[in-house]
C-alpha positions as semicolon CSV with decimal commas, in nm:
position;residue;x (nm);y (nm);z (nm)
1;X;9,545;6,337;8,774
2;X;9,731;6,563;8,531
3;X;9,980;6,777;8,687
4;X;9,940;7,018;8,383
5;X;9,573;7,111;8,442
6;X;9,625;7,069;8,828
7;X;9,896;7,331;8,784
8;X;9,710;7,544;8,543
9;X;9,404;7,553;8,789
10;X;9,635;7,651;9,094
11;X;9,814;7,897;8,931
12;X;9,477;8,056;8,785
13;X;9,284;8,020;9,149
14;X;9,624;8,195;9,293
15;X;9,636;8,491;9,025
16;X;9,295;8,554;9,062
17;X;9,264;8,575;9,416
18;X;9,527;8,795;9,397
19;X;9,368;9,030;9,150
20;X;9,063;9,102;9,350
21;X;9,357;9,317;9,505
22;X;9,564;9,408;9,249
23;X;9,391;9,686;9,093
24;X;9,204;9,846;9,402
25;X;9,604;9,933;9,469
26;X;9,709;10,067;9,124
27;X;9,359;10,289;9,118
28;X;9,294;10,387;9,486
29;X;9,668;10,507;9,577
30;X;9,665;10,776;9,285
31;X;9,306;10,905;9,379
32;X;9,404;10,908;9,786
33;X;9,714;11,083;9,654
34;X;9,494;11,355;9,456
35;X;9,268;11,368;9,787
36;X;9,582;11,439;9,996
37;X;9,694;11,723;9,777
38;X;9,407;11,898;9,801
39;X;9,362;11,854;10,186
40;X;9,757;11,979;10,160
41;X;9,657;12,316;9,907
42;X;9,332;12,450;10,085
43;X;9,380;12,285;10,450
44;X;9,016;12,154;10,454
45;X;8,976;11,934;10,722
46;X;8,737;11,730;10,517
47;X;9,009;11,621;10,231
48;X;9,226;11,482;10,537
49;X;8,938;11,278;10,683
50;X;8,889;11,124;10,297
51;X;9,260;11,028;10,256
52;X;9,255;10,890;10,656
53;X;8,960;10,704;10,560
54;X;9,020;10,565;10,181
55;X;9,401;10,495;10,296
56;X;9,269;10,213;10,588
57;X;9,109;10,042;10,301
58;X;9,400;10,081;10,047
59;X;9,637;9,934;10,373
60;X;9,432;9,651;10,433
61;X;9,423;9,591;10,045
62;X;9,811;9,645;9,997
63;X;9,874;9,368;10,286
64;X;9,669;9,132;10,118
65;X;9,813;9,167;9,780
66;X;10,141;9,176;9,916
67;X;10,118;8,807;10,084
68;X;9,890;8,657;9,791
69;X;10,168;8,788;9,529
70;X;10,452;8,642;9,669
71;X;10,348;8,238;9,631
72;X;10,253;8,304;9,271
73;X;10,637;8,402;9,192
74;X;10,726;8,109;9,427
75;X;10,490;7,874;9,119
76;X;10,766;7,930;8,852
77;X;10,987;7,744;9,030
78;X;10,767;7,501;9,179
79;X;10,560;7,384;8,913
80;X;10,701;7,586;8,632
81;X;11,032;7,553;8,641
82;X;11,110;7,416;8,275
83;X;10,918;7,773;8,208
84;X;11,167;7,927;8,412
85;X;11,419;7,755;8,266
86;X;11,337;7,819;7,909
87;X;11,219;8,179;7,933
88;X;11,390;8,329;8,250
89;X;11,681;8,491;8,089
90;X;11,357;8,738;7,951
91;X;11,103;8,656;8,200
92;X;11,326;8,660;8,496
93;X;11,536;8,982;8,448
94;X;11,141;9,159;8,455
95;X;11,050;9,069;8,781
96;X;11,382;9,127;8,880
97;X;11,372;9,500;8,822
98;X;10,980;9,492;8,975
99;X;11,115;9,346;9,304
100;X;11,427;9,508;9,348
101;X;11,315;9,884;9,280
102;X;10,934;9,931;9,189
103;X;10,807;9,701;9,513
104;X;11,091;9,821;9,721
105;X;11,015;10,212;9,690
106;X;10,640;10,111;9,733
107;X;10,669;9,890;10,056
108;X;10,906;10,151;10,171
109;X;10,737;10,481;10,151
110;X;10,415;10,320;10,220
111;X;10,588;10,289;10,606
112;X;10,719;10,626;10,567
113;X;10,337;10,710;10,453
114;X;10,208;10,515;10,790
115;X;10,427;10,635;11,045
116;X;10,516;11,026;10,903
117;X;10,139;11,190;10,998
118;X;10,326;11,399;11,268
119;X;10,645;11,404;11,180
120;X;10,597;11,557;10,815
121;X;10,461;11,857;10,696
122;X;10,116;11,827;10,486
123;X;10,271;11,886;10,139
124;X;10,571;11,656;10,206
125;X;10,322;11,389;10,325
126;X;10,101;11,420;9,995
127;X;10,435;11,399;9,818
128;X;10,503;11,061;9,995
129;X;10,164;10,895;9,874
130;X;10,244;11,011;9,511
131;X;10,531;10,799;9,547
132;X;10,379;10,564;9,691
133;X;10,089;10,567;9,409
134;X;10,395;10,591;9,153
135;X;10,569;10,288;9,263
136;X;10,297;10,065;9,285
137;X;10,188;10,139;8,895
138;X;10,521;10,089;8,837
139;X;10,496;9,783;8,943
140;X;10,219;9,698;8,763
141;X;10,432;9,816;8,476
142;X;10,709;9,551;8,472
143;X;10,440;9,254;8,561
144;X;10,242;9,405;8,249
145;X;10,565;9,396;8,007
146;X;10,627;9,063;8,140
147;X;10,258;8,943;7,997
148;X;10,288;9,123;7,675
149;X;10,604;8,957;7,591
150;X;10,442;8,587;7,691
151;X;10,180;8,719;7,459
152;X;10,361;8,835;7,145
153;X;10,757;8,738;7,219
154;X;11,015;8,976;7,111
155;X;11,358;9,074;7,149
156;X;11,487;8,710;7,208
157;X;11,671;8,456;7,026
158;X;11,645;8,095;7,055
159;X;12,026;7,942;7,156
160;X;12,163;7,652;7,359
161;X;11,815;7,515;7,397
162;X;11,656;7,826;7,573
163;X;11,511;8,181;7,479
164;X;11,809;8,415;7,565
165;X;11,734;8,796;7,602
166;X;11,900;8,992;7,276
167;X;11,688;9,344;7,284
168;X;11,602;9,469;7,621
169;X;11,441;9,766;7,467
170;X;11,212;9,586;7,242
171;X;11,085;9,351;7,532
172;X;10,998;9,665;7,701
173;X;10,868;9,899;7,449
174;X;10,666;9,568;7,280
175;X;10,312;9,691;7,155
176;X;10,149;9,413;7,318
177;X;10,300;9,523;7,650
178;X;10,229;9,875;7,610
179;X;9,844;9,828;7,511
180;X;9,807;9,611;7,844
181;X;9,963;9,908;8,062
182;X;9,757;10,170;7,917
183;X;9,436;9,932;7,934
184;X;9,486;9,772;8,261
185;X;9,598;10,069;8,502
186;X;9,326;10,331;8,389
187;X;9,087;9,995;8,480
188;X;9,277;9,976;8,820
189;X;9,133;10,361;8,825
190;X;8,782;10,247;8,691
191;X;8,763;9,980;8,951
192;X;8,900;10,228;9,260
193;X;8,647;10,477;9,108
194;X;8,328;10,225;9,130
195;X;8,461;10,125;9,479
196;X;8,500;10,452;9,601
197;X;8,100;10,554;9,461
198;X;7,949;10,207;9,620
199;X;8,072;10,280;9,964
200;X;8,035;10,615;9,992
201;X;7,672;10,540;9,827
202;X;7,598;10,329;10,131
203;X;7,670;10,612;10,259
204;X;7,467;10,870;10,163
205;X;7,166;10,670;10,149
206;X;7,181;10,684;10,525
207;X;7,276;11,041;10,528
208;X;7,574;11,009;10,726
209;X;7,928;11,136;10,632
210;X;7,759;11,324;10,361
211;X;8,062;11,597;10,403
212;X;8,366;11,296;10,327
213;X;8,119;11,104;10,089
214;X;7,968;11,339;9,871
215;X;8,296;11,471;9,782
216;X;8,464;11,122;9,713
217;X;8,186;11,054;9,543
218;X;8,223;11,342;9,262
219;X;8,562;11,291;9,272
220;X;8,553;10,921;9,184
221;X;8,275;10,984;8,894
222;X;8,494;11,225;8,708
223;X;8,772;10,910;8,750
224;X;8,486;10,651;8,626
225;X;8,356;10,882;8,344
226;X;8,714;10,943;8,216
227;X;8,850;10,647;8,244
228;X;8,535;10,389;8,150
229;X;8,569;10,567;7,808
230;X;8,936;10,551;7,763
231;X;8,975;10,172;7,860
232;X;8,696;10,127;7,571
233;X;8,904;10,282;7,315
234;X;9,208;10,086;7,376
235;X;9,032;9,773;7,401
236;X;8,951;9,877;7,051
237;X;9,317;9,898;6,952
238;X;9,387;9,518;7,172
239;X;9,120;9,408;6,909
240;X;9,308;9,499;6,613
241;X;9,655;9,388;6,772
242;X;9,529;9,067;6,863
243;X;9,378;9,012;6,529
244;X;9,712;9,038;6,344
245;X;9,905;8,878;6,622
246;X;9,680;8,614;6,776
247;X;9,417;8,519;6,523
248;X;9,304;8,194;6,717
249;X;9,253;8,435;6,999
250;X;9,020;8,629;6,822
251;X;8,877;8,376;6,656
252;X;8,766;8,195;6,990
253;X;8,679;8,563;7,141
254;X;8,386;8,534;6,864
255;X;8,310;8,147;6,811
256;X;8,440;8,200;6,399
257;X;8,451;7,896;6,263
258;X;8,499;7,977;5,897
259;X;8,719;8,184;5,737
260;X;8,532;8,523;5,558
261;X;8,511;8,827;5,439
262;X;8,257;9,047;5,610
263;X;8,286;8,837;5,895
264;X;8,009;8,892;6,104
265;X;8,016;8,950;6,527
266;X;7,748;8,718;6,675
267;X;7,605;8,865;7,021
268;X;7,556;8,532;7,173
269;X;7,540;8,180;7,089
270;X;7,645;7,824;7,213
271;X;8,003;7,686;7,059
272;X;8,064;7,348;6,993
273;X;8,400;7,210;6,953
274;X;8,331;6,900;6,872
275;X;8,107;6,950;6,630
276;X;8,338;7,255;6,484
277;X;8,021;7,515;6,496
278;X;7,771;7,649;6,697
279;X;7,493;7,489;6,855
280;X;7,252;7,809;6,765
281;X;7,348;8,208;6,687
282;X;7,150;8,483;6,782
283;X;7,195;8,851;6,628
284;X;7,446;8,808;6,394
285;X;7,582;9,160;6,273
286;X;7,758;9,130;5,876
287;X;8,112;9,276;5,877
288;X;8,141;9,397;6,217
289;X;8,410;9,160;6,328
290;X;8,615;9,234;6,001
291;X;8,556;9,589;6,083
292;X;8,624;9,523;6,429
293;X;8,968;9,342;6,365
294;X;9,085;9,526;6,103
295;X;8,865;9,838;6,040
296;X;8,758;9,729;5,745
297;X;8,422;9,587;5,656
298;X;8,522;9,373;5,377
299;X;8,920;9,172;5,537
300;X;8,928;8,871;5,576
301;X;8,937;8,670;5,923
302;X;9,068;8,375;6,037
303;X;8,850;8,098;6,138
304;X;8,894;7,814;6,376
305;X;8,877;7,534;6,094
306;X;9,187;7,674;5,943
307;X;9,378;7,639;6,237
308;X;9,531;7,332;6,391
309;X;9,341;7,173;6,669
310;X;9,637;7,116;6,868
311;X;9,640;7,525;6,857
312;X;9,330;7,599;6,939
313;X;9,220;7,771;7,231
314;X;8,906;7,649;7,429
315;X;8,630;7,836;7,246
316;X;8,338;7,840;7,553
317;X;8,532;7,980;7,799
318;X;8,674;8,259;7,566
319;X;8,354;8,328;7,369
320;X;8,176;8,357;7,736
321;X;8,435;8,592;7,960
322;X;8,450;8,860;7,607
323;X;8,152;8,894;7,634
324;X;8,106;8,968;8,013
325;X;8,400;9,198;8,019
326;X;8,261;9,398;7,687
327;X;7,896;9,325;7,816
328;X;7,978;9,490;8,149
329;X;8,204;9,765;8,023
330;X;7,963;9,941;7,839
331;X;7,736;9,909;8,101
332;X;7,988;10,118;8,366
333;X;8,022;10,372;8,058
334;X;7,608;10,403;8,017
335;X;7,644;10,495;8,370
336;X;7,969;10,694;8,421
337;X;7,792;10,926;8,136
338;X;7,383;10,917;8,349
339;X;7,614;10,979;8,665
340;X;7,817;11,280;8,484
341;X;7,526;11,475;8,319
342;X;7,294;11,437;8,638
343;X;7,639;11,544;8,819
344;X;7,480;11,845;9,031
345;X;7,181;11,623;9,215
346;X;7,362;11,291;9,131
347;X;7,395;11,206;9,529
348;X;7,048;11,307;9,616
349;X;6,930;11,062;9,328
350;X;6,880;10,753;9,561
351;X;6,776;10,493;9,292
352;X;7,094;10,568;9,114
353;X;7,273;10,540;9,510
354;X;7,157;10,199;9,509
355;X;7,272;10,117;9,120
356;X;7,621;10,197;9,229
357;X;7,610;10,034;9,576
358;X;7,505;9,733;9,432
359;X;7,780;9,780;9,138
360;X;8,122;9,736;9,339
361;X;8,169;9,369;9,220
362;X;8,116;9,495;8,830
363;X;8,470;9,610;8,760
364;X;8,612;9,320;8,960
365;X;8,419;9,070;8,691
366;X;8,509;9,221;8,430
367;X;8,846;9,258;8,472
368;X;8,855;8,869;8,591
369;X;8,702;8,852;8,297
370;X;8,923;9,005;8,077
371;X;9,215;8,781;8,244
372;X;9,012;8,474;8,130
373;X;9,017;8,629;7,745
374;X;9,392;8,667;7,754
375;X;9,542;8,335;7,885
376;X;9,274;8,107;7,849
377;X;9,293;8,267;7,471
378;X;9,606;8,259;7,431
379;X;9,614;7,850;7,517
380;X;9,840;7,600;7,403
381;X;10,119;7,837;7,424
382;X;10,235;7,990;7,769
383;X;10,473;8,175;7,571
384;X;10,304;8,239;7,208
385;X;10,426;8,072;6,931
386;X;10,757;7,984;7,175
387;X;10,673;7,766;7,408
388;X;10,337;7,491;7,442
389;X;10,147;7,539;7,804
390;X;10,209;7,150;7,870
391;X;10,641;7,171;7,796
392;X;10,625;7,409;8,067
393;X;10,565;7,219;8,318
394;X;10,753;7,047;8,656
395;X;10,804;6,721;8,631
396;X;10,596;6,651;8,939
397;X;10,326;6,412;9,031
398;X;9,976;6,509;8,992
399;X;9,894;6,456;9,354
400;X;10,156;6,623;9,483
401;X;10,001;6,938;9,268
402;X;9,615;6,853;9,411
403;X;9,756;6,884;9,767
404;X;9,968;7,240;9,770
405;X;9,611;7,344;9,533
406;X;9,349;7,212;9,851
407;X;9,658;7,413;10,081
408;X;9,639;7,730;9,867
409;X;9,238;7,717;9,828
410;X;9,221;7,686;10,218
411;X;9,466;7,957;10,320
412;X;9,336;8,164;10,062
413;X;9,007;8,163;10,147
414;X;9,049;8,243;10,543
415;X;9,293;8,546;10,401
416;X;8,963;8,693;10,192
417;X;8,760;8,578;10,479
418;X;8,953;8,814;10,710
419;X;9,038;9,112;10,452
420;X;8,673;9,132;10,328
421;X;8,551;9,166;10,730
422;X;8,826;9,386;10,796
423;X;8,746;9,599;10,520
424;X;8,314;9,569;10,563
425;X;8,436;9,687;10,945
426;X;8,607;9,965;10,847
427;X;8,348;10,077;10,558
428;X;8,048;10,020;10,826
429;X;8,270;10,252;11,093
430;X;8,305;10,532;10,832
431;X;8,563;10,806;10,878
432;X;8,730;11,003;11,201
433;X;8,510;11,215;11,308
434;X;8,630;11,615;11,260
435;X;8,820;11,765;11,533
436;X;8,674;12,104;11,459
């Protein structure tokens, strides 16, 4: 048993667990925040039942995150520590900040948020769930610039053995790091938005709540049209960063085995490592990926055959999980745009009801998805270029690693056993009903 993979494999199962949570937070808190305002401006009953209602689910979805987040920091020093000990001066200092003062002010005013209905007035109690929203991004902030540095390391120095911490600023205005916060929170939004349409969807198709769910609805499909779009255009601009900065990366996103000008995109084929090509290719497109990487038809790019083996990525994995997360994302813009220009008769149009019901889970892929693109991609290195995946590692046994993953696979799944019924109860019970 390898203690490596073992490790790998726990900490992935761990992080993306937690990440079915992760970006309901980030998303739903700002539009429950923009909900609250309004039911704060105009005093519409209805706004206050929407913010009553969507907060139970963001609650239930904070508490979760909160308890599967806190054993993934507790895997650096369990069966990471020469990680930790190699990169914390960087790494460390990061999630110091996120702890100490973006997931304080969170967990804090999200009691204040809780327990101040009565005891607040309206606009002070919107004002609360801004911070609340604020914070949480935040968060999602310093995790983010923690990534991007593991991605494309800056503002270090290698002395005493270790990466020591020479440029604070750089680490945390790194273009790698920036392009994940401003591609990964407005998907936090896309996903809250397609989770807000599904369930108020069900909804509608049974006529009931058609006050609370028509509005979130047309609320969260200006949110989906805007930000489907805009997390397409900077995926554009992670292409072109990751082509200068990661060209294995890219080269495994699109099975190249060759290096080319006009290199073309193939839509789908079958990799084989071993063999150093692919099995078969279907709709090959000349120049796109050159155009793609570089914005221009004729550059050159990178194959696998020019890079070391030893630095290779796994091809099949990456190949598949770009494709899903690009495959998917257009789809959610093809229907952000149906669900915009049919905007005044969009929730009487049950076939399209049923389309978004039925498409809760696609954000949650695709972002999974897009997880799978960036560290299985970025594979041998944990730190890119720094540090190898495998001189990361505890020195622990292998079995010792299979029994805390069988622990963490079984508490895990009775936590999403009870969140997902808690949260199916909630969304079956629907809202308060109006005092007037």
């Amino acid at each position: 048993m390898d203690p490596v993979f073992l490790s790998r494999l726990q900490f992935a199962a761990a992080t993306m667990f937690h990440f079915l949570f992760v970006p309901l937070t980030l998303g739903i808190s700002i539009i429950i925040a923009y909900m609250e305002t309004k039911y704060a401006r105009t005093g519409e009953e209805v706004y206050l039942r929407m913010t009553k209602f969507w907060g139970k689910l963001f609650l239930i979805n904070f508490a979760l995150g909160v308890v599967t987040g806190i054993t993934l920091e507790f895997q650096f020093g369990t069966n990471w520590s020469k990680y930790s000990e190699y990169v914390g001066d960087v790494f460390g200092s990061l999630l110091a900040i996120e702890a100490s003062v973006a997931f304080f002010l969170e967990s804090t005013f999200i009691g204040i948020w809780i327990f101040g209905w009565k005891k607040m007035s309206a606009k002070a109690h919107a004002g609360v769930m801004w911070v609340v929203a604020g914070a949480s991004n935040l968060s999602a902030v310093w995790i983010l610039t923690a990534n991007g540095f593991m991605q494309h390391p800056v503002g270090y120095t290698i002395r005493n053995g270790r990466a020591e911490l020479t440029d604070f600023f750089a680490v945390l205005f790194n273009y790698h790091g920036i392009l994940e916060i401003l591609h990964v929170i407005p998907a936090g939004l896309l996903l809250a938005a397609f989770f807000i349409m599904g369930i108020s969807a069900y909804h509608l198709l049974k006529k009931q709540h058609t006050d609370v769910f028509g509005k979130s609805f047309k609320i969260a499909l200006t949110v989906g049209l805007v930000t489907s779009i805009w997390v397409a255009i900077v995926g554009d601009f992670h292409g072109t960063n990751v082509a200068k900065t990661q060209p294995a990366k890219l080269a495994a996103m699109e099975a190249h085995w060759e290096t080319m000008e006009n290199a073309p995109i193939i839509m789908f084929a079958l990799p084989n490592e071993k063999e150093e090509k692919n099995t078969f290719e279907i709709l090959p497109i000349p120049g796109l990926l050159s155009f793609l990487g570089f914005h221009d038809f004729k550059a050159p790019v990178t194959g696998l055959k020019d890079i070391p083996k030893d630095e290779r990525p796994p091809v099949l994995p990456t190949f598949i999980a770009f494709r899903v997360m690009v495959g998917i994302g257009t789809f959610m813009i093809l229907l952000m745009i149906y669900g915009w220009l049919k905007r005044k008769t969009i929730i009487e149009n049950t076939l399209f009801l049923k389309i978004m019901l039925f498409s809760i889970p696609l954000p949650y892929i695709a972002m999974e998805a897009g997880w799978i693109v960036a560290e299985v991609g970025r594979q041998p290195w944990i730190v890119y270029g720094v540090l190898r995946t495998a001189e990361a590692a505890s020195p622990i046994q292998g079995s010792q690693v299979l029994v805390s993953l069988i622990g963490f696979l079984a508490v895990y799944g009775l936590l999403g056993a009870i969140g997902f019924y808690l949260i199916a109860k909630y969304v079956k019970e629907g809202p308060e009903a109006s005092t007037n």
